[in-house]
Structure formats: structure tokens, C-alpha cells
C-alpha positions as CSV (number, residue, x, y, z in Angstrom):
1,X,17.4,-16.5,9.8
2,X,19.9,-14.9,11.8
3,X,22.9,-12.8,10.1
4,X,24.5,-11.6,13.2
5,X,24.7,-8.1,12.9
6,X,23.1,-6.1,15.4
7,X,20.7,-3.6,14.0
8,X,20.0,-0.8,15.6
9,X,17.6,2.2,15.3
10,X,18.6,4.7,16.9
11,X,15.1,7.3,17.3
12,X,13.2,3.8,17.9
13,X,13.2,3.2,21.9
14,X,10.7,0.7,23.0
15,X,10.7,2.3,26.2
16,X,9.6,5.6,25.1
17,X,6.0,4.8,25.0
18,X,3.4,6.1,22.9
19,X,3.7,9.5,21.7
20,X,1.2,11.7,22.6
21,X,0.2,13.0,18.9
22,X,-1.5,9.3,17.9
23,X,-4.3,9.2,20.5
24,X,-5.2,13.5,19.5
25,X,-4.9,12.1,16.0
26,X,-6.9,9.1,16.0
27,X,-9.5,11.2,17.8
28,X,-9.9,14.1,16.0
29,X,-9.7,12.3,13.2
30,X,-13.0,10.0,14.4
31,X,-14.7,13.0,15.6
32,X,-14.2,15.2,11.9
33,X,-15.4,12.1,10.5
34,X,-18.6,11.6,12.2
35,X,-19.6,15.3,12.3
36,X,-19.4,15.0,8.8
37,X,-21.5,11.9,8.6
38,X,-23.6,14.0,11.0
39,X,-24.0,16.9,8.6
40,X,-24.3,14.6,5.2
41,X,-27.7,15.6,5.5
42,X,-28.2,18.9,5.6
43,X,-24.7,19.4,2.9
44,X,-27.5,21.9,0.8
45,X,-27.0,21.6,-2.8
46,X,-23.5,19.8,-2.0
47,X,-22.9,16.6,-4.2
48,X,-22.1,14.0,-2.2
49,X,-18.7,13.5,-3.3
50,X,-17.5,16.6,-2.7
51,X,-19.0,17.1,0.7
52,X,-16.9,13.5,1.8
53,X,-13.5,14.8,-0.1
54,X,-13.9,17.6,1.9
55,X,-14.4,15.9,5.6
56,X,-11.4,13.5,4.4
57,X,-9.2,16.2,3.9
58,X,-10.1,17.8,7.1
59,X,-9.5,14.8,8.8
60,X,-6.4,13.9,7.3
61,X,-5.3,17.4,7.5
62,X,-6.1,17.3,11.5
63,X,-3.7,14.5,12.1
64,X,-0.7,15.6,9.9
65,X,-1.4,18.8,12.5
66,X,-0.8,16.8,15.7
67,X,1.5,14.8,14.0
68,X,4.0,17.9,13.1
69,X,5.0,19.0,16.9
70,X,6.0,15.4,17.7
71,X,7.9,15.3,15.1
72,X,9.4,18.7,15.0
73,X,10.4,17.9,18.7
74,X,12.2,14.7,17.6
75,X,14.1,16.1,14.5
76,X,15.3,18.6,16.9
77,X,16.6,16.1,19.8
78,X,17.7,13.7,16.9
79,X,20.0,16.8,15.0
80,X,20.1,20.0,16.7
81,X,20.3,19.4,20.5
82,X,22.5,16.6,20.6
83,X,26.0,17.1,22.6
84,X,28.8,17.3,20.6
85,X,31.5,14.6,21.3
């Protein structure tokens, strides 16, 4: 159902393409996880649990780290650079 009223986003542009953070994300994020599945064997005296909390939270902390430029670079176009009119 149609209301009308145009909506508009104005940091979402379909013609921008894909931002370069989500493919160094998604791969660093695979590759922390398998060298941890890699290493779940020879963890030492490591439970289990802890040894995967760990490789999660290097994993998640790897893409909130190529995520962060991106969006630094955004907020400042969005809020500090634009012209003043």
C-alpha cells in the first residue's frame, strides 16, 4: 500500500556500490575462524569453550575494525564536510 510520501534516505545511494569494508570483513572474519578451527587441536589445556569465545571475539572484533574507517569516512561527509548553504 502506497501512502504517497516520498521517503528518502539521504546516506543510502544505490549507486554507491559496495563499500569496501564488507568483503575485508567477511574475509577476515572466515579466515580467524578457520585458523581457529585449525588450531582446536593443539588449544593445550584450553577448554573448549573458551578457546571458541575467544576466536569469536577475534573475529567479530576484526570486522567492527574494518568496519570503523568506512564509517568514520561517512559520518564525516554526512556532518563535517558538507557545504554550508
Amino acid at each position: 500500500i502506497s501512502t504517497g510520501t516520498d521517503v528518502s534516505l539521504s546516506s543510502y545511494d544505490e549507486d554507491q556500490g559496495e563499500a569496501p569494508c564488507v568483503p575485508i570483513g567477511m574475509a577476515g572474519f572466515a579466515a580467524i575462524v578457520a585458523y581457529g578451527l585449525y588450531k582446536l587441536k593443539s588449544r593445550g589445556n584450553t577448554k573448549m569453550s573458551v578457546h571458541l569465545i575467544h576466536v569469536r571475539v577475534a573475529a567479530e572484533g576484526f570486522v567492527v575494525g574494518a568496519m570503523t574507517p568506512d564509517m568514520g569516512s561517512s559520518m564525516y561527509k554526512e556532518f563535517w564536510a558538507k557545504p554550508k548553504s
